[in-house]
N, C-alpha and C positions, 0 to 999 in steps of 0.2 A: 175795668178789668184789662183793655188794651191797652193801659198805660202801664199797668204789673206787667204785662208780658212784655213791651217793648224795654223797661227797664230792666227785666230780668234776662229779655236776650241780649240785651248790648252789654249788661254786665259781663256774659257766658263771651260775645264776642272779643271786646277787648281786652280781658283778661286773657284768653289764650292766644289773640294778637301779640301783646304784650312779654307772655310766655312763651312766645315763638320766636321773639326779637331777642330774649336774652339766651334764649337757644344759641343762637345764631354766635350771639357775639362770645357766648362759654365754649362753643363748638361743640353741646352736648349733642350729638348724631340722631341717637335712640329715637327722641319724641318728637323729631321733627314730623315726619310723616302721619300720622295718628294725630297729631294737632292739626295739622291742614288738611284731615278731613275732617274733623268737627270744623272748623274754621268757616269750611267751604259749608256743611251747614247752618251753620246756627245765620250766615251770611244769606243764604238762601232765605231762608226761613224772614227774618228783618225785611230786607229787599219787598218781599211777596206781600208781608203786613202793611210796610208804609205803600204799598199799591192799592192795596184794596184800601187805605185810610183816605187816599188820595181819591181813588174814583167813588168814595162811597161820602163820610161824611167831612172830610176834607183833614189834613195835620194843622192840630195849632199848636199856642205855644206851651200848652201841659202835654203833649204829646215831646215835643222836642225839650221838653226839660226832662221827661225820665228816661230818652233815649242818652241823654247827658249826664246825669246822676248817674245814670248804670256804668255809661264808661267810665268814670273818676274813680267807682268803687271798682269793676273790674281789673282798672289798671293798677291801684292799690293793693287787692287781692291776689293779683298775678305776681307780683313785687315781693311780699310778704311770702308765698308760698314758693313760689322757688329761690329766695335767700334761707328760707326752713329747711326743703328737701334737694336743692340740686346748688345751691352756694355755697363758697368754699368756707371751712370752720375754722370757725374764730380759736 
């Protein structure tokens, strides 16, 4: 079960990582703000679990493959969806 949740929060994080960065570089204003506080959560949140995985029953390497799985598909996800809703049309 810790490994769905670490996969599916680094998915949530680097997808809006991700989506923050092409914020930035589109100059879209709007979501910057509203995405760096999820950002600052879902970041919170990650931080706190690999601590307690750490003082409890230690990270191995199926924990650090779905925290890497999640980013690859996050940052895919992030890609996809603002070329859909905030890139310029084809």
């Amino acid at each position: 079960m810790t490994d769905l949740l670490l996969f599916s929060a680094n998915m949530v994080f680097i997808a809006l990582k991700s989506f923050q960065q092409r914020n930035v570089a589109h100059l879209h204003f709007w979501p910057v703000l509203p995405v760096s506080l999820l950002l600052a959560t879902v970041e919170v949140y990650i931080i706190a679990t690999v601590a307690v995985l750490v003082t409890g029953d230690g990270i191995n390497w199926h924990n650090i493959l779905s925290i890497a799985l999640g980013g690859g598909v996050g940052c895919m996800l992030s890609m996809y969806i603002h070329s859909k809703f905030l890139g310029e049309k084809r």
